[in-house]
N, C-alpha and C positions, 0 to 999 in steps of 0.2 A: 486273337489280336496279335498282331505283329511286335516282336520284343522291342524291334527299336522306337517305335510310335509310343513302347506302354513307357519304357523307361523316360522319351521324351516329357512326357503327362506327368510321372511321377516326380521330374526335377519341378514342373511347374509349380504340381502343389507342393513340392517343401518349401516352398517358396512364400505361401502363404497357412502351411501348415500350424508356426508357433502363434498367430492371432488366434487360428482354433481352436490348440490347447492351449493357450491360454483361458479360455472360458471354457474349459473343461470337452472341449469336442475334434471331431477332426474329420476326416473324411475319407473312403478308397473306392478304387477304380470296380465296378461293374462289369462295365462292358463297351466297346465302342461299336457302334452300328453301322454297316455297310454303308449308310449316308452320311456318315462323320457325325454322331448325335453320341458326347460321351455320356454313358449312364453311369453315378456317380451314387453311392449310399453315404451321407451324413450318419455320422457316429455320437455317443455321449450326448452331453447336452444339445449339440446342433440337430438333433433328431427330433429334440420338441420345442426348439425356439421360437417363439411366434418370429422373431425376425430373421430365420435358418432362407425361407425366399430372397431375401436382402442378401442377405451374405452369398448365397449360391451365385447370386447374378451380377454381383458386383464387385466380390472378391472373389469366388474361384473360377465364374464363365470366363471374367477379363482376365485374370491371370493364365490360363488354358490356349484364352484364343489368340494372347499375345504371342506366347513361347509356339504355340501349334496354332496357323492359322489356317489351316485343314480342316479345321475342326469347325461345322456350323456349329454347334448349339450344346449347351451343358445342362443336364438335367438331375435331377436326385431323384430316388427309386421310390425313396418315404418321407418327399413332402410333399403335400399337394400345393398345383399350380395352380397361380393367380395371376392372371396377366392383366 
């Protein structure tokens, strides 16, 4: 992954990092895929929140694809999706 795209990713989520820990979780960078799909691992409690889908896609995809709008799609490695 290219430094400048990861450090850009990275300001996104401090951005909404303290809501995460706050409730004891938080999140880091994976991987980004040749088709802009960032793969993201949920840490601490955001790992087993029933509502860790919620927050994936409403606080960190939005916040991601606002700062990076490159970026189709934000996924996490260990939650399963439910669309």
């Amino acid at each position: 992954m290219e430094e400048g795209i990861k450090l850009r990713i990275e300001s996104a989520l401090d951005t909404i990092r303290p809501y995460l820990e706050a409730d004891g979780g938080n999140v880091k960078i994976v991987d980004l895929t040749e088709d802009m799909v960032l793969l993201l691992e949920l840490t601490g409690t955001c790992s087993s929140c029933p509502m860790s889908t919620m927050t994936l896609k409403a606080g960190v995809e939005e916040a991601v694809k606002k700062a990076i709008p490159e970026i189709t799609k934000v996924e996490a490695i260990n939650v399963p999706v439910t669309e």
